[in-house]
N, CA, C and O atoms as CSV, one atom per row, in Angstrom:
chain,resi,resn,atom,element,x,y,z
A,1,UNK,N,N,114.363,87.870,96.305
A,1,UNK,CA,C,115.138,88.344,97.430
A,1,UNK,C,C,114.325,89.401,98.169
A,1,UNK,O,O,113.747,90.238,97.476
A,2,UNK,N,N,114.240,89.447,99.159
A,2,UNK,CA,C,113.397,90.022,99.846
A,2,UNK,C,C,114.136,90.797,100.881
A,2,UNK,O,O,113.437,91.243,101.791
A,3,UNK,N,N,115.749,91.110,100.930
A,3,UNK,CA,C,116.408,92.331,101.386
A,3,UNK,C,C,116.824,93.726,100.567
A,3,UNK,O,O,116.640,93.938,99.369
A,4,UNK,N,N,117.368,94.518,101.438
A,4,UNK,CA,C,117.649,95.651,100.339
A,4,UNK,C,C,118.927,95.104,99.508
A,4,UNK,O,O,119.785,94.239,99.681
A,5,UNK,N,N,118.630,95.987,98.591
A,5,UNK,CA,C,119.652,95.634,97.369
A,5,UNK,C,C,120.703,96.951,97.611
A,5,UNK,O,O,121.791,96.736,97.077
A,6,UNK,N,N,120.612,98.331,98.332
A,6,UNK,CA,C,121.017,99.220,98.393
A,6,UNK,C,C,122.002,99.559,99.699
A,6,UNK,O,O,121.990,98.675,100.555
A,7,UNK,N,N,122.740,100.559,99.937
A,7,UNK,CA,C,123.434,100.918,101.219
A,7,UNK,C,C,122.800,102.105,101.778
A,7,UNK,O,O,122.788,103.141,101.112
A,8,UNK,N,N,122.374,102.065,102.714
A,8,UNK,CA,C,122.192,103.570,103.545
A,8,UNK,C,C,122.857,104.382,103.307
A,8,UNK,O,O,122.155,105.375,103.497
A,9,UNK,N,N,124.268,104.868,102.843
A,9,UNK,CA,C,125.804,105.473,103.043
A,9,UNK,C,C,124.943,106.573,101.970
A,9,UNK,O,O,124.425,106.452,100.859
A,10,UNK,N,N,125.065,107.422,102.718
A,10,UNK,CA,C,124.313,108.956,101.740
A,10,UNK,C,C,123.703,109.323,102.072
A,10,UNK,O,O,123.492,110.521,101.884
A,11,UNK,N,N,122.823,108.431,102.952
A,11,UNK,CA,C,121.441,109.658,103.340
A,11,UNK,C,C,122.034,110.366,105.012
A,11,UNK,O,O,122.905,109.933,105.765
A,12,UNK,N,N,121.394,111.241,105.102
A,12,UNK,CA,C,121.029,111.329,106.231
A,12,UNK,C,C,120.403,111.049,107.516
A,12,UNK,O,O,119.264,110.638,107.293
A,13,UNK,N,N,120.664,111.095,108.829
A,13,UNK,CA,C,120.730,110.271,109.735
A,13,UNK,C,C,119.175,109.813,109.783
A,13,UNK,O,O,118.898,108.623,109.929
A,14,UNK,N,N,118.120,110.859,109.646
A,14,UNK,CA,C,116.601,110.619,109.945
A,14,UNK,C,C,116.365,109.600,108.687
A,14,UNK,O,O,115.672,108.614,108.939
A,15,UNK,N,N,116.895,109.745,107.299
A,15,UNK,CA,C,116.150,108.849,106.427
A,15,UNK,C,C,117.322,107.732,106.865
A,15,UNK,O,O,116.945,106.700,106.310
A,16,UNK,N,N,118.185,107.528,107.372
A,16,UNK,CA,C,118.789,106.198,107.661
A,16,UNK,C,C,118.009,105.863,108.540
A,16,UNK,O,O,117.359,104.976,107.987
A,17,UNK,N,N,117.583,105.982,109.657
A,17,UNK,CA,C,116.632,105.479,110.816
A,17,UNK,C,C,115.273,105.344,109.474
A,17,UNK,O,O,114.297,104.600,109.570
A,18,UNK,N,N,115.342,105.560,109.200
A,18,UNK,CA,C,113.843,105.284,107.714
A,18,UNK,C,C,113.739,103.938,106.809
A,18,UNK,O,O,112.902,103.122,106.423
A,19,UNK,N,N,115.339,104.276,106.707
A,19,UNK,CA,C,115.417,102.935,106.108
A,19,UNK,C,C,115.603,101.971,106.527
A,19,UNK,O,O,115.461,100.927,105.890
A,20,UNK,N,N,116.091,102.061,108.089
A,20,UNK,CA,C,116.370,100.781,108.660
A,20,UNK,C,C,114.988,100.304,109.231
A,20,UNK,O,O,115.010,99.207,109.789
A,21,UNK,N,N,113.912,100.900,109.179
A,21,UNK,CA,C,112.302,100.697,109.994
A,21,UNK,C,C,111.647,100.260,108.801
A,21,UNK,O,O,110.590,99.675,109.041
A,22,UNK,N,N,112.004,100.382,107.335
A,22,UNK,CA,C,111.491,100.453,106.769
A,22,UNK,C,C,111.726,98.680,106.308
A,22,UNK,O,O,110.927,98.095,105.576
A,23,UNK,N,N,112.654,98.190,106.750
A,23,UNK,CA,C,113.249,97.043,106.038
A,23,UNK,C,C,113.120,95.876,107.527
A,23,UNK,O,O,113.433,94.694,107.379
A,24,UNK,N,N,112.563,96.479,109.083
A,24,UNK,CA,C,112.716,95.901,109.984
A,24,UNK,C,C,111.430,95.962,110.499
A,24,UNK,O,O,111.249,96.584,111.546
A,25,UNK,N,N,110.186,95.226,109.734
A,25,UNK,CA,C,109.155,95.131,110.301
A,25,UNK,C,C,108.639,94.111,110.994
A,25,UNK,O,O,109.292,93.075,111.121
A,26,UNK,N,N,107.320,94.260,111.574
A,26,UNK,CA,C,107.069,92.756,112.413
A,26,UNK,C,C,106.450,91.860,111.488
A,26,UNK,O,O,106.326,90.706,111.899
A,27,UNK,N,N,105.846,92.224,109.823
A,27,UNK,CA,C,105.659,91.172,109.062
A,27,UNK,C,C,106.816,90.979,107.938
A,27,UNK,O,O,107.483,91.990,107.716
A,28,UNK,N,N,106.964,90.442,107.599
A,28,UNK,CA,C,107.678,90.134,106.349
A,28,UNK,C,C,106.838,91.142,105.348
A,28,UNK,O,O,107.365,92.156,104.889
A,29,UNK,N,N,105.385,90.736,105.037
A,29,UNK,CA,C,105.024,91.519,103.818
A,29,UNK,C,C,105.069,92.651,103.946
A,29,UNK,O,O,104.828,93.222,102.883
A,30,UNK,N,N,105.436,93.866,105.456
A,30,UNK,CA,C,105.482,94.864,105.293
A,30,UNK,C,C,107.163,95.436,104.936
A,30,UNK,O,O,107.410,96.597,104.610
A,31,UNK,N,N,108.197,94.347,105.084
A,31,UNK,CA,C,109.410,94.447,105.414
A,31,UNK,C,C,109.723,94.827,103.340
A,31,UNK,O,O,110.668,95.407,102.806
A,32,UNK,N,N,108.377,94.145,102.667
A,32,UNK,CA,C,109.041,93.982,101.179
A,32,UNK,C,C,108.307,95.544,100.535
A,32,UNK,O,O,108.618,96.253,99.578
A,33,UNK,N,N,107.217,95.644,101.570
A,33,UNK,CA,C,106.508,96.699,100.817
A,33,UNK,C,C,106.920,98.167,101.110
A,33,UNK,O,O,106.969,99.064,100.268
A,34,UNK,N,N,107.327,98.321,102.964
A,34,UNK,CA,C,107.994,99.692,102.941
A,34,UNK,C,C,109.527,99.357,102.245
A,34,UNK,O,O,109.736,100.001,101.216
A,35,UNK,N,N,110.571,98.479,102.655
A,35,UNK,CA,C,111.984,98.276,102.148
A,35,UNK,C,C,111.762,98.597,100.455
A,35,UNK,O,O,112.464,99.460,99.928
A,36,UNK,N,N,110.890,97.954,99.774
A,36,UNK,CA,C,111.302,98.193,98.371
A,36,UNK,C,C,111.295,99.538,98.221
A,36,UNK,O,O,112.364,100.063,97.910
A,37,UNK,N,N,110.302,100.243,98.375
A,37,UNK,CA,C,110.059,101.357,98.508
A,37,UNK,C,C,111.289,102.586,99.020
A,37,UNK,O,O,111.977,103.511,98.589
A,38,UNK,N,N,111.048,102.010,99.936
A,38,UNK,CA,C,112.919,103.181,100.436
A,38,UNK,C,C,113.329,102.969,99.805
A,38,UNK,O,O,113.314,103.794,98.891
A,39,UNK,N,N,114.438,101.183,99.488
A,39,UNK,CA,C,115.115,101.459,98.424
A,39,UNK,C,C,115.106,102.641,97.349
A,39,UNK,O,O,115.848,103.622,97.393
A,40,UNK,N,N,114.146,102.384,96.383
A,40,UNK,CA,C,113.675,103.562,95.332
A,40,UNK,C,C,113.544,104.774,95.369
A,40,UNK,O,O,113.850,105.574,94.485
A,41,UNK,N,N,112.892,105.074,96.815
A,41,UNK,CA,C,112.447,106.324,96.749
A,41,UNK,C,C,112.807,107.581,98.180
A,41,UNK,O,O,112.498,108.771,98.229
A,42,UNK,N,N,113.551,106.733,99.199
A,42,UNK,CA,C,113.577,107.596,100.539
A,42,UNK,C,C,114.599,109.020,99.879
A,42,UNK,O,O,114.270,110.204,99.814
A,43,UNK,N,N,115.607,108.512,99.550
A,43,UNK,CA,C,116.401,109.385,98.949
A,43,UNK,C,C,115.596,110.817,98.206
A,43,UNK,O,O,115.688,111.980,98.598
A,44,UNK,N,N,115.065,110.469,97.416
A,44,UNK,CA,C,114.248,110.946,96.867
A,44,UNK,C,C,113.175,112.269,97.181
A,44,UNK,O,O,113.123,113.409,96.719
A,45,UNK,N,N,112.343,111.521,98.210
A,45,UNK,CA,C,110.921,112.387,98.517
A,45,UNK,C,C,111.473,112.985,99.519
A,45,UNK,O,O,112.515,112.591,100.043
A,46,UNK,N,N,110.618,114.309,99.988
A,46,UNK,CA,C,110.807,115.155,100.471
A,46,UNK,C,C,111.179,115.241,101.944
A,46,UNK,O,O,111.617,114.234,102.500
A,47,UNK,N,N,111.030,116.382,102.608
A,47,UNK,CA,C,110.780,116.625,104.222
A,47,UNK,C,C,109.700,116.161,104.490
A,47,UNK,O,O,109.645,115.367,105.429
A,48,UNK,N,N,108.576,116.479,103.809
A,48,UNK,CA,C,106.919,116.831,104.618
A,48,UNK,C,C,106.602,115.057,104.030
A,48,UNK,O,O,106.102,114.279,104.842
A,49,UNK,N,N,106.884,114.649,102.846
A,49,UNK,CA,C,106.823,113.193,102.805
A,49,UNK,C,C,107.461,112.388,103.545
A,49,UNK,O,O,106.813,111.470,104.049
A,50,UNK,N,N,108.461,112.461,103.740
A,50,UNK,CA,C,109.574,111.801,105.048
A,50,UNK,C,C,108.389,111.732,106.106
A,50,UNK,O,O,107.997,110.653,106.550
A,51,UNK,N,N,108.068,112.456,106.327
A,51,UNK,CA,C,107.389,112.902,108.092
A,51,UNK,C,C,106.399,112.305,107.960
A,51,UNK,O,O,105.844,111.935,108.995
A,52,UNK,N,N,105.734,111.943,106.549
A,52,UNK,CA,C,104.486,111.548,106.576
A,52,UNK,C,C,104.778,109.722,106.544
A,52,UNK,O,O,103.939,108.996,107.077
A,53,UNK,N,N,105.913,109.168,105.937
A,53,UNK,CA,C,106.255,107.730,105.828
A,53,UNK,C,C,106.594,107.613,107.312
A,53,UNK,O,O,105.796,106.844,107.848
A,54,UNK,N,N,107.324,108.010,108.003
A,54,UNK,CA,C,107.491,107.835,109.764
A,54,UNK,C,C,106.408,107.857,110.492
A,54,UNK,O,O,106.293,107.092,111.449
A,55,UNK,N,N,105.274,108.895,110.091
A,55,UNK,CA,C,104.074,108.450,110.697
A,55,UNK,C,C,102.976,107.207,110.294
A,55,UNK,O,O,102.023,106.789,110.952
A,56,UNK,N,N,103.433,106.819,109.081
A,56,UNK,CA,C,102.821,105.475,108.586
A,56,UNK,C,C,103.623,104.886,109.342
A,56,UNK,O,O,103.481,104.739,110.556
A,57,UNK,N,N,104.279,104.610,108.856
A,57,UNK,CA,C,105.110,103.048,110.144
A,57,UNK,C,C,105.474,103.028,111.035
A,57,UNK,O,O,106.333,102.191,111.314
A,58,UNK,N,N,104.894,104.189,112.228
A,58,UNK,CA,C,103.883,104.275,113.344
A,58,UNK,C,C,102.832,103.099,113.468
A,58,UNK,O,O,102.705,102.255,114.355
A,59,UNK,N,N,102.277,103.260,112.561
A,59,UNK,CA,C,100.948,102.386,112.304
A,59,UNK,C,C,101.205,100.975,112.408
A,59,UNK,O,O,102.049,100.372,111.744
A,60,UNK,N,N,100.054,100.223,113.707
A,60,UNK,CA,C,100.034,98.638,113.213
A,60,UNK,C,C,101.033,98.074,111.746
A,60,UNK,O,O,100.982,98.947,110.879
A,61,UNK,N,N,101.411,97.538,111.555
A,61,UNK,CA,C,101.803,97.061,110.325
A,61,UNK,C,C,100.264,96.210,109.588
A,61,UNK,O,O,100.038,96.340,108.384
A,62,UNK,N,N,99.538,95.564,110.288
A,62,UNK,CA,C,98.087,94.745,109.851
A,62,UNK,C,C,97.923,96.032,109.054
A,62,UNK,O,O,98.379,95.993,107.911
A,63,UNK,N,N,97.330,97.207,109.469
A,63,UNK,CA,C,96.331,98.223,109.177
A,63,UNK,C,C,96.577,98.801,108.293
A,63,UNK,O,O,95.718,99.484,107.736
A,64,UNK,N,N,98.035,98.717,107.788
A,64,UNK,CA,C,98.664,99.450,107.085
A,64,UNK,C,C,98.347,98.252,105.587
A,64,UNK,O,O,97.975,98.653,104.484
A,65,UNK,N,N,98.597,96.863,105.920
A,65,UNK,CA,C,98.392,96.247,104.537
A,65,UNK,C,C,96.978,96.050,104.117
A,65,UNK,O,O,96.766,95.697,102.957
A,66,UNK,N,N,95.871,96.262,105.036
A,66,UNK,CA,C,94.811,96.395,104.815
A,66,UNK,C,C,94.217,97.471,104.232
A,66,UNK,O,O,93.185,97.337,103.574
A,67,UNK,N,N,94.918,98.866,104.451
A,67,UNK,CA,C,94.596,99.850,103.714
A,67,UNK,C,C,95.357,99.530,102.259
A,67,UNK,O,O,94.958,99.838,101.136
A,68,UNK,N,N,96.256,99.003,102.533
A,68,UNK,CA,C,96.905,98.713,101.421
A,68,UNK,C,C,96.061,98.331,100.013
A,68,UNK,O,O,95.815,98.995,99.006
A,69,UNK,N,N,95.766,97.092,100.370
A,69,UNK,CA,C,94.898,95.732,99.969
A,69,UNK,C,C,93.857,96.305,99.505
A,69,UNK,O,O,93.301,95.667,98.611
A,70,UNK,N,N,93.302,97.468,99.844
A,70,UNK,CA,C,91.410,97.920,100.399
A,70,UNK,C,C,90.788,96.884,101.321
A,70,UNK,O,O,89.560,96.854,101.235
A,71,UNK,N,N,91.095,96.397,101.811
A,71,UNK,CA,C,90.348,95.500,102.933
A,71,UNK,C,C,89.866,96.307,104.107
A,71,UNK,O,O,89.013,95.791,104.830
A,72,UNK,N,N,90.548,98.156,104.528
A,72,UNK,CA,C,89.882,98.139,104.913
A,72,UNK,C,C,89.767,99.959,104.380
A,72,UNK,O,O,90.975,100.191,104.334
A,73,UNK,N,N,89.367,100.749,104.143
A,73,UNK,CA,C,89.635,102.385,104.285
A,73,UNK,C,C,90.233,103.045,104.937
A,73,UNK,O,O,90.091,103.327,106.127
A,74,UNK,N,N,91.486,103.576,103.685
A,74,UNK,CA,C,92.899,104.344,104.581
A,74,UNK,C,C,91.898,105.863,105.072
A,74,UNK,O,O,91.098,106.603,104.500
A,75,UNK,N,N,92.519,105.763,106.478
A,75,UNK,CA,C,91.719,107.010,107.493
A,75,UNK,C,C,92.083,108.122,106.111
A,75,UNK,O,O,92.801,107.876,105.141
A,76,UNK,N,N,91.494,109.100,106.348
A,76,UNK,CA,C,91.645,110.085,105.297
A,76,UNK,C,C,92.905,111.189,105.692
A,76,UNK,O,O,93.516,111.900,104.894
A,77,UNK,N,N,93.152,111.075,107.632
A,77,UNK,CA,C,94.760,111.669,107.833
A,77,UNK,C,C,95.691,111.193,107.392
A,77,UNK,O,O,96.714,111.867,107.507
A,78,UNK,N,N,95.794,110.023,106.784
A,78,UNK,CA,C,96.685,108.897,106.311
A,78,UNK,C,C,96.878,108.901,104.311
A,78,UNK,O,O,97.797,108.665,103.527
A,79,UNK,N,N,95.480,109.298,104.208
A,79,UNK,CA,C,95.280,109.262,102.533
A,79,UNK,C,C,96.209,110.600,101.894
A,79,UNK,O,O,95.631,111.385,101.143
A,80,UNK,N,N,97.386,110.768,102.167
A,80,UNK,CA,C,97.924,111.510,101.451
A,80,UNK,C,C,98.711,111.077,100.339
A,80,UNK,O,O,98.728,110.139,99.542
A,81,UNK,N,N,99.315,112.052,100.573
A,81,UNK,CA,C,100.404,112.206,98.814
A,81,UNK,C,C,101.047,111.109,98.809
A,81,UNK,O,O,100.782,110.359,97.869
A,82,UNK,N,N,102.131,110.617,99.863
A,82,UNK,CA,C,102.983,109.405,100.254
A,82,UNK,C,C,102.504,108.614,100.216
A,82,UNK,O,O,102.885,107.789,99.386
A,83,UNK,N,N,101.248,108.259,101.135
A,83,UNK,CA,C,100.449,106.727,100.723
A,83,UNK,C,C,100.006,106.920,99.498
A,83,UNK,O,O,99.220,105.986,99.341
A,84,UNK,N,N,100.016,107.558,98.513
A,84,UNK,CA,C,99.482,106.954,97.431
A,84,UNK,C,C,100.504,106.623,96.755
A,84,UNK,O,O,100.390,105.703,95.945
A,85,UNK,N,N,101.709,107.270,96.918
A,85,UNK,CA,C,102.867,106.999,95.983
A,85,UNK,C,C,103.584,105.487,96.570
A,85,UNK,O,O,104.319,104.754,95.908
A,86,UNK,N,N,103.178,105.293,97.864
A,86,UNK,CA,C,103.755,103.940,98.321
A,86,UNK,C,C,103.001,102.802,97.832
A,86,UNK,O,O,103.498,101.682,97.708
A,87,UNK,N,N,101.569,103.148,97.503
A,87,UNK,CA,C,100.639,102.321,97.038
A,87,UNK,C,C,100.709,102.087,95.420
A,87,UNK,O,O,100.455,101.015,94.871
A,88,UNK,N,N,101.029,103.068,94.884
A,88,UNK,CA,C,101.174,103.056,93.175
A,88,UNK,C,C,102.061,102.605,92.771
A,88,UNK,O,O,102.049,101.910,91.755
A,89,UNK,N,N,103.285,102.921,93.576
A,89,UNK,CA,C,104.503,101.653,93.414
A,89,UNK,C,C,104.203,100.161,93.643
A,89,UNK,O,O,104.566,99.269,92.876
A,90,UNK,N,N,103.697,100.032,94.463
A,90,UNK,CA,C,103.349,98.241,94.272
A,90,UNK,C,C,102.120,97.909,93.751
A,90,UNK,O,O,101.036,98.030,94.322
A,91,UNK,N,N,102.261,97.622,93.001
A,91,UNK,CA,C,101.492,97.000,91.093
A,91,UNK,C,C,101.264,95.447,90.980
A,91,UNK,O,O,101.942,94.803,91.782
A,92,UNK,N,N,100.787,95.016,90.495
A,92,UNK,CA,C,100.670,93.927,90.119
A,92,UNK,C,C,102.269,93.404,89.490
A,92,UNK,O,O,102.927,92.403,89.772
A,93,UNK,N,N,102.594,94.712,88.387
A,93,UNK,CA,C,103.612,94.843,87.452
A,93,UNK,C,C,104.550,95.620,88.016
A,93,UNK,O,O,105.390,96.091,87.248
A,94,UNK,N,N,104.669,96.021,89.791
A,94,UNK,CA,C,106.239,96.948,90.225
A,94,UNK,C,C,106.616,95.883,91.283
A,94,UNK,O,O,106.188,94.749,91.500
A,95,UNK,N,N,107.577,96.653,91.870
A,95,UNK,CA,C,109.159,95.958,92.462
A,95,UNK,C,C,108.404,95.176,93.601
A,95,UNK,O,O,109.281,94.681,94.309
A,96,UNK,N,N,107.210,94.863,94.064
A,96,UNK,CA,C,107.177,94.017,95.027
A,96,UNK,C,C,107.575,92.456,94.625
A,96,UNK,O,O,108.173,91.717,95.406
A,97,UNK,N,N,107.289,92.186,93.714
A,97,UNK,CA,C,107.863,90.833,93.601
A,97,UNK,C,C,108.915,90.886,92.694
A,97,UNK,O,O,109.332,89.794,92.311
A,98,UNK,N,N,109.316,91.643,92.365
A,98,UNK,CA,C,110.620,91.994,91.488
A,98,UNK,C,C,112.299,91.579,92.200
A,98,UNK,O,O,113.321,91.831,91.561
């Protein structure tokens, strides 16, 4: 299944606009990789991480699975705390194909 499994009803209005961008992308594979992710974790991470996932999905969605992938080198304004935690969550063995 490749929608959320969760309800928005709790967060607040900025991580609801988070989660709904996060689950409404122009690829599918980015729709499973930011959505799983909120699911799990928007609630969760911080202000200064919040700000930093809104400025990722800013980003091309391509550029973003390519840094993903390593296909190509995440810019180093981009290589923070959040992208790595968005990246360490999807595993061979985590929730992307789960």
């Amino acid at each position: 299944m490749t929608e959320s499994t969760i309800s928005s009803a709790g967060l607040d209005d900025r991580r609801r606009a988070a989660f709904y961008r996060a689950w409404h992308r122009g690829m599918r594979e980015m729709d499973i990789l930011y959505g799983k992710f909120a699911d799990a974790e928007l609630a969760k991470i911080s202000d200064e991480e919040l700000e930093q996932f809104e400025r990722l999905m800013d980003l091309p969605d391509r550029d973003v699975l390519m840094f993903i992938t390593g296909e190509a080198p995440t810019p180093d304004n981009y290589n923070n705390a959040l992208f790595k935690k968005l990246k360490a969550f999807h595993t061979h063995d985590g929730p992307i194909f789960g």
